[in-house]
N, C-alpha and C positions, 0 to 999 in steps of 0.2 A: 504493500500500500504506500501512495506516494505522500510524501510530507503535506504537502496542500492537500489532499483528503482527510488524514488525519486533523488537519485544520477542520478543515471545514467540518467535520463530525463534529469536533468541540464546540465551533459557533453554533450549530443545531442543538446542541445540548442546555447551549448556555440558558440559567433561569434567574432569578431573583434571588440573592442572598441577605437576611438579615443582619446588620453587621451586629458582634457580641463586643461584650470588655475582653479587654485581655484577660479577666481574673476568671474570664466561662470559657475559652478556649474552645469552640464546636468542634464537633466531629469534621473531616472531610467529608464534602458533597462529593454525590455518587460522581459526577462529572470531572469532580479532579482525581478520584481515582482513578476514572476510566482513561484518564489524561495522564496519570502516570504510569501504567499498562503501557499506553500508545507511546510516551518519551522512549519506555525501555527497548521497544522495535528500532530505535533511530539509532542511526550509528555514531550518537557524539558519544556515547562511553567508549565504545575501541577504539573510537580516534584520542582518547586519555588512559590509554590502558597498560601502556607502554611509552619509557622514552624514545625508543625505536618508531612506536606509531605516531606522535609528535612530530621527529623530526621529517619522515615520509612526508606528511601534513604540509606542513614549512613549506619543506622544497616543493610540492606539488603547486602550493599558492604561488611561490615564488615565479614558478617559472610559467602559471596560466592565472595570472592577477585574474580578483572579482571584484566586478564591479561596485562602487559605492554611490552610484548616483543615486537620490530616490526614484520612487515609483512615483506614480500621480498620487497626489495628497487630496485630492476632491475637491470639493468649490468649498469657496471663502479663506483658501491657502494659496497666501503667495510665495514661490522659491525663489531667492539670490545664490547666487555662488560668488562668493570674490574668492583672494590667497591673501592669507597674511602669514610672515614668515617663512615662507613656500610652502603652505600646507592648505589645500582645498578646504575650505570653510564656507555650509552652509548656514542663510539664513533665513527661517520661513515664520511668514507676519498673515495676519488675518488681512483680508483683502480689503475687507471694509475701510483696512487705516490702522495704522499702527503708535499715530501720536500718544506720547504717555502710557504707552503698556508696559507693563515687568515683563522681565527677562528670563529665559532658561537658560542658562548652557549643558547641552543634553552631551554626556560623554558616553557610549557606548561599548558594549562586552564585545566579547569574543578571544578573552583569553591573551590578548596582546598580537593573537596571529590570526585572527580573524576578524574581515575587513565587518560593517555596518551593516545591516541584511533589514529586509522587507520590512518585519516586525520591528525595528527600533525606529523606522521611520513612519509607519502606520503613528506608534506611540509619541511622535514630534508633531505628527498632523495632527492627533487627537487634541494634544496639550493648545498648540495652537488656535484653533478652532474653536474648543469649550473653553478653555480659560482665558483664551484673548490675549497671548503672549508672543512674543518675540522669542524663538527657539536660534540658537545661535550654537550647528551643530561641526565643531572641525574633527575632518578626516585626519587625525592623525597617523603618522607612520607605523609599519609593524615589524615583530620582527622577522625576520636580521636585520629589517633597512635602519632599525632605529632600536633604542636601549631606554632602560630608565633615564640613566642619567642624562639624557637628550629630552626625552618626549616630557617629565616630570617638568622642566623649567619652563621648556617651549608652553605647556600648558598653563602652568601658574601665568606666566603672561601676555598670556588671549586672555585668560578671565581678569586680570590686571585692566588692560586696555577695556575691556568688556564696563567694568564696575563704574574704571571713569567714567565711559560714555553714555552709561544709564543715568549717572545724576541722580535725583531723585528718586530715583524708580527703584522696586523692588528685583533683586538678581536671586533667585535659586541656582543651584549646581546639583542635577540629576546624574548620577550614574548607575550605571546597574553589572554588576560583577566585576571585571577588569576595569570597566570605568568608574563605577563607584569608587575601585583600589584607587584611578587616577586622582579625581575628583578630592577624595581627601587628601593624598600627596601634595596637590596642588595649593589646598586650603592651608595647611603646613606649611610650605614654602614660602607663601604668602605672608603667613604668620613669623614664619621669621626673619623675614625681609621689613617688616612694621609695615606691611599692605594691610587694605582695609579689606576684612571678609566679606560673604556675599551673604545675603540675608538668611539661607537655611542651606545646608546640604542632605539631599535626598538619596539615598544610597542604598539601591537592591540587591540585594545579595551580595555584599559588598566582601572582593579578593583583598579581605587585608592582613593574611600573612599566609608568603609564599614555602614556608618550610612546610606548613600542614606537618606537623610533628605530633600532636595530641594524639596520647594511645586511644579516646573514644572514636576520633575519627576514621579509625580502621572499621569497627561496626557500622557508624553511619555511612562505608563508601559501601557496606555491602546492601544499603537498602536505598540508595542513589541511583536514581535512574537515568542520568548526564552526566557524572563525573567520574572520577577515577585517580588514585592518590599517584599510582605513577606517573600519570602524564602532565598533572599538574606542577606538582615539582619540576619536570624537567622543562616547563613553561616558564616557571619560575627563574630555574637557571640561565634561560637563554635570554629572556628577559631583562636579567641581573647584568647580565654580560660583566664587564670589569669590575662592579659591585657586586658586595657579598648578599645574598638574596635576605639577611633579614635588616640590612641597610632601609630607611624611612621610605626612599623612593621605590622601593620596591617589595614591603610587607610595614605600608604605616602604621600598622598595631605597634610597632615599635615605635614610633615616633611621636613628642609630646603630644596634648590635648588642650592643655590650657589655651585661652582667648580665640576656640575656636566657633564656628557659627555652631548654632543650633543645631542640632540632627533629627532627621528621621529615617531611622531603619528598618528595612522588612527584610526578613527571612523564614526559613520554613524548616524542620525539623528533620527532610530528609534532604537535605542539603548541607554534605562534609563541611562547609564553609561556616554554618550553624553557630560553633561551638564562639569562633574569631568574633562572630557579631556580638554575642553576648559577653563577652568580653568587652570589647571594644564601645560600647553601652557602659559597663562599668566603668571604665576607665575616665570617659569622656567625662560621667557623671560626676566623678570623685573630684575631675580636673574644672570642676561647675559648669559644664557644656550642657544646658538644657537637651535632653534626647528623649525621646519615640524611641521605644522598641517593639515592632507590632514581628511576636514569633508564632507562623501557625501550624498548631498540630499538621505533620505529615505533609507539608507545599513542598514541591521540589525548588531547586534551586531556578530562580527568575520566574516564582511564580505571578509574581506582580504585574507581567507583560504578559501572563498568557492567557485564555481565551477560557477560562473556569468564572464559576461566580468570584471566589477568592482574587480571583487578576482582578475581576472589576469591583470588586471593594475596595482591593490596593491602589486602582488606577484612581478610585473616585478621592480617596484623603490625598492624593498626588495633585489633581488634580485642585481641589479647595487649597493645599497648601502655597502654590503657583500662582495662583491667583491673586 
């Protein structure tokens, strides 16, 4: 079955979800089960199942690049493209008019070696459109073309340039897994630089440490339906390139907390990355960083973007928060 079927089953499926406290935790709806059934047919687990299957990975991108243009956004989405830095950066405004709207800058997953795809740009229309924001999304490089220690500063200063030119206006910083890791590396750098933060960072299933060394996370890989502890690590490493992988720019679990924005984090309980976020919730907390920690019983990892009732609960507080 091809991946847009599998889609399109879950949009079919999708129903109404009441949203609970965190202190009631619901059960999984039938439909996100049945969605993570459908993840485990796809082959992003063996493409992290091995370093060997990694690097095949790599080179295959490398040598037939994928495309990161968006798809069509629908009507009432405007798309720009300019370059800043040499790096393709999109930006997409409601068509109506963009005078005085907050800002997103939307950072995107795929592990650092894979490029932007269909779904994280549906999720920059969506924002776009119902919140009435200015999404300000850069293609940054992957690897091998680029490293932490490149893409980490290059980034801190798009959203630099970014905060100035909002003025007034409210800036979020979305990411969700490799870009959520970005996204707080970024806010850090900032932070130590005496840049001014951006009003919240929003952060899905956020990759922020790359040792993945926790003895639970050995059980949590075996009930992960997308991930896999060997392949990530050695994402990690190639990642790191001439940094040591638990260096800030490259697992900012290590890296302070203090005078950072506000957080709000989603994860889900079968997602190996789990353990980092609730960590990282403490830490920020103790370090007085107002945080959200929304964890839901059994959501796979990036359930927030995907097509269950739970993705649209996540998307709808994403989308109030943006606003």
């Amino acid at each position: 079955m091809s991946v847009a079927k599998m889609l399109s089953i879950g949009r079919l499926c999708e129903c109404s979800f009441l949203q609970a406290k965190s202190s009631n935790d619901p059960a999984p709806s039938l439909q996100s089960r049945l969605f993570n059934l459908l993840l485990g047919l796809l082959p992003y687990k063996q493409q992290l199942a091995s370093a060997e299957a990694v690097q095949a990975h790599v080179q295959k991108l490398a040598s037939e690049p994928v495309s990161f243009e968006p798809p069509d956004l629908g009507r009432g989405v405007e798309v720009t493209l300019t370059k800043m830095g040499g790096w393709p950066v999109y930006y997409t405004a409601p068509s109506s008019g963009h005078e005085g709207c907050n800002h997103v800058m939307f950072l995107h997953g795929g592990g650092y070696i894979n490029e932007i795809v269909p779904a994280h740009w549906r999720f920059v229309g969506r924002m776009t459109r119902k919140a009435g924001v200015v999404c300000v999304v850069p293609i940054y490089p992957l690897v091998p073309r680029a490293t932490a220690k490149d893409v980490v500063p290059a980034t801190a200063e798009l959203l630099r340039m970014l905060l100035e030119d909002a003025g007034p206006a409210k800036v979020t910083v979305v990411g969700n897994s490799a870009g959520a890791g970005l996204a707080l590396a970024a806010c850090q750098w900032l932070r130590d630089r005496g840049h001014r933060q951006p009003n919240r960072l929003i952060l899905i299933s956020p990759a922020a440490d790359a040792s993945i060394s926790r003895p639970e996370q050995m059980e949590i890989a075996s009930r992960d339906p997308i991930q896999d502890i060997p392949g990530i690590i050695e994402v990690g490493r190639l990642y790191a390139g001439e940094l040591d992988v638990g260096h800030p720019f490259v697992s900012p679990l290590n890296g302070a907390f203090r005078f950072l924005a506000p957080m709000t984090i989603f994860s889900g309980t079968r997602d190996l990355l789990y353990p980092d976020s609730v960590d990282l919730a403490a830490r920020a907390r103790a370090a007085g960083v107002p945080i959200e920690l929304h964890l839901w019983r059994d959501q796979p990892h990036n359930y927030a973007l995907m097509p269950t009732p739970e993705g649209r609960r996540a998307r709808a507080i994403i989308l109030r928060a943006v606003t």
